[in-house]
C-alpha distance (Angstrom), angle and dihedral (degrees) to the residues before:
residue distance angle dihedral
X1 . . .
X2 3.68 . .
X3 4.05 83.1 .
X4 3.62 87.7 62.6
X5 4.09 96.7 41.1
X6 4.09 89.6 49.5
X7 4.38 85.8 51.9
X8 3.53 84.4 48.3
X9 3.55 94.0 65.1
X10 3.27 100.8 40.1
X11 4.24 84.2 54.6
X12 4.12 112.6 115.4
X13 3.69 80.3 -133.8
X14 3.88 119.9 66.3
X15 3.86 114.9 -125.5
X16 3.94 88.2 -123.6
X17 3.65 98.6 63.7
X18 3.27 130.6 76.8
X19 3.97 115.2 -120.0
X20 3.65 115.1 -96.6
X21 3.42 121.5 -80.5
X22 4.35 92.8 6.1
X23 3.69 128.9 98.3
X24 3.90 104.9 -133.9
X25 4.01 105.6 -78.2
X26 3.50 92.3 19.6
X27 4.36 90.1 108.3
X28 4.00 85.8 60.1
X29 4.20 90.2 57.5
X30 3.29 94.4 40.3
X31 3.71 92.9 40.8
X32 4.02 82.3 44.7
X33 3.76 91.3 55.0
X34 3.52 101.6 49.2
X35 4.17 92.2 52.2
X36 3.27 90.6 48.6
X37 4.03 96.4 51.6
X38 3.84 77.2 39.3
X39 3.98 92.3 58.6
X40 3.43 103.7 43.5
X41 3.64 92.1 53.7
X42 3.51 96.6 40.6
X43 3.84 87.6 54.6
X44 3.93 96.7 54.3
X45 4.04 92.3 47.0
X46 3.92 90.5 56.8
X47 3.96 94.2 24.5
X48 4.13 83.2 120.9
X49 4.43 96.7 59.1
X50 3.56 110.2 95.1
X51 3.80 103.4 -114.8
X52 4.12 90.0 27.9
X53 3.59 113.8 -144.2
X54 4.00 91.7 13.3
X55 3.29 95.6 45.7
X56 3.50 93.3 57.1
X57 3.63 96.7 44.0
X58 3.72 88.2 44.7
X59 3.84 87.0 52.8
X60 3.89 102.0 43.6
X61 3.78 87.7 46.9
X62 3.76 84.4 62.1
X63 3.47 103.7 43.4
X64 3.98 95.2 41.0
X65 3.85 108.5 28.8
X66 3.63 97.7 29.7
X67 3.63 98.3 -156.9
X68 4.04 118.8 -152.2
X69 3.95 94.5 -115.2
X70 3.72 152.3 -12.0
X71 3.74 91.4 -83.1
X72 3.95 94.9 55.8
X73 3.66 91.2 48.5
X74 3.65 90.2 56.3
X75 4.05 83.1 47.7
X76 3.47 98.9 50.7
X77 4.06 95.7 48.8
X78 3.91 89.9 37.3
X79 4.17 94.8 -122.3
X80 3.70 117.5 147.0
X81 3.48 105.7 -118.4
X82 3.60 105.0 -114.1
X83 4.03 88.5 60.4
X84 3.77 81.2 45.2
X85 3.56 88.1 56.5
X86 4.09 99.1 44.8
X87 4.30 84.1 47.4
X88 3.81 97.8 46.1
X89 4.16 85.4 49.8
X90 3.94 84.9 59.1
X91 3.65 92.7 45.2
X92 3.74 94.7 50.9
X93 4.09 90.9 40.6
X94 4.02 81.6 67.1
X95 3.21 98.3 49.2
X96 3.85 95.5 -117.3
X97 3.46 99.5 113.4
X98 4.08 141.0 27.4
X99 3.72 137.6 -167.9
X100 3.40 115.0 -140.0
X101 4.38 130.7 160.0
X102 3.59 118.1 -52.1
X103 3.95 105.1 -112.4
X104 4.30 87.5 -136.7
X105 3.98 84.7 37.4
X106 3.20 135.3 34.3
X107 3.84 96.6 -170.4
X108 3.82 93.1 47.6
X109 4.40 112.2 78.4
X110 3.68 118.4 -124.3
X111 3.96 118.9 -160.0
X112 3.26 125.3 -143.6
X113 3.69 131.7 173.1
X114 3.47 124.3 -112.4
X115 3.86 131.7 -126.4
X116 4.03 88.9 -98.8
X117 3.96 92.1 40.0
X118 4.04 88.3 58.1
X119 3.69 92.0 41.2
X120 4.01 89.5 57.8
X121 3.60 93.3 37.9
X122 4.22 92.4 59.5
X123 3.74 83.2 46.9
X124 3.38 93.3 46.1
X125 3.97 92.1 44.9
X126 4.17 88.5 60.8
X127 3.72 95.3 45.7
X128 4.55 89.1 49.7
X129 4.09 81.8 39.6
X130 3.63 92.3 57.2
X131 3.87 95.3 37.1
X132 3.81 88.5 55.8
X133 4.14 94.4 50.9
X134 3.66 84.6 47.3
X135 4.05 91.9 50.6
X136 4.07 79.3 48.9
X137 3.91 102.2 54.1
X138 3.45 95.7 112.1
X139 4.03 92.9 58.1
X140 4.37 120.6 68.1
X141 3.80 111.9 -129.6
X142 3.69 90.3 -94.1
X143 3.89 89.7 54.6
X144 4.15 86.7 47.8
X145 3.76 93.9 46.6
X146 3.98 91.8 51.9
X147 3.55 85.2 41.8
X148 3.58 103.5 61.3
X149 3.79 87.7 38.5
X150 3.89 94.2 63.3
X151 3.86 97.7 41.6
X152 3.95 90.0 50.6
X153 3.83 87.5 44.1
X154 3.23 95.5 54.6
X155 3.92 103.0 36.1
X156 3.45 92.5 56.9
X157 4.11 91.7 54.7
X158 3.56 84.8 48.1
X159 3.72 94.6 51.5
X160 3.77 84.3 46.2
X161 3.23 107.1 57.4
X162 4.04 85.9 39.4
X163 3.60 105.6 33.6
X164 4.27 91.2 169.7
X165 3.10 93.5 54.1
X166 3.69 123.2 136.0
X167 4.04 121.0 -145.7
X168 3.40 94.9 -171.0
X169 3.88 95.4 51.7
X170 4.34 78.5 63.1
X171 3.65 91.3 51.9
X172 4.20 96.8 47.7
X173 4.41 87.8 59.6
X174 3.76 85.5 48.0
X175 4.01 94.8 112.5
């Protein structure tokens, strides 16, 4: 907490005032109303992967983070591992996905994607592509650009300065 206090301070914005143009709360609605546009278009591109939006996390996770086992993909995507277990059952039932030995250990599952799981997840990658221009219309390509910039920027100081934390624990209290 002090961590957070200390970049506080050091903030071009005081912690007392409100941020420029906002009413205080106002960044939660509008953050609020940008997810859910977000969602529901991220939901029709992948509306075809077993497990939707999961599944297509679960499956991109694989494909571009490559994590070491089953137990740090459930890490990395924050999904108690007996869900883990019931979605990567799915995954593997449609031949997207297999587990096979962990290289470091050979009790431990890795998952890898299958020939047909990284065919559908390229597909899959245009369709989410095109459903997050589309969620963008209102912004030029400059305005996009800066855009993603900020949101990564500041994500990844979030994540930082709360490395456990759980983005999908945010999105269940969204009412």
């Amino acid at each position: 907490m002090m961590g957070a206090m200390a970049s506080l301070q050091h903030s071009p914005l005081a912690p007392d005032k409100p941020l420029p143009g906002l009413i205080p709360g106002d960044l939660a609605w509008h953050l609020g109303m940008i997810l859910r546009g977000h969602q529901t278009r991220f939901a029709e591109a992948v509306e075809e992967m077993p497990c939707s939006v999961r599944g297509y996390q679960m499956l991109s996770t694989v494909v571009h983070h490559d994590p070491a086992n089953q137990q740090a993909l459930g890490a990395h995507l924050g999904i108690d591992r007996t869900v883990l277990t019931y979605l990567l059952d799915d995954l593997v039932a449609a031949g997207l996905v297999e587990r096979v030995p962990a290289p470091t250990d050979r009790r431990a599952r890795k998952i890898v994607a299958t020939k047909q799981g990284a065919a559908l997840l390229k597909r899959l990658e245009a369709r989410v592509a095109a459903a997050e221009q589309a969620l963008l219309t209102e912004l030029d390509s400059i305005e996009s650009a800066q855009l993603a910039r900020l949101v990564s920027k500041l994500s990844m100081a979030i994540h930082r300065a709360q490395p456990g934390a759980n983005p999908c624990e945010a999105m269940d209290h969204l009412g």
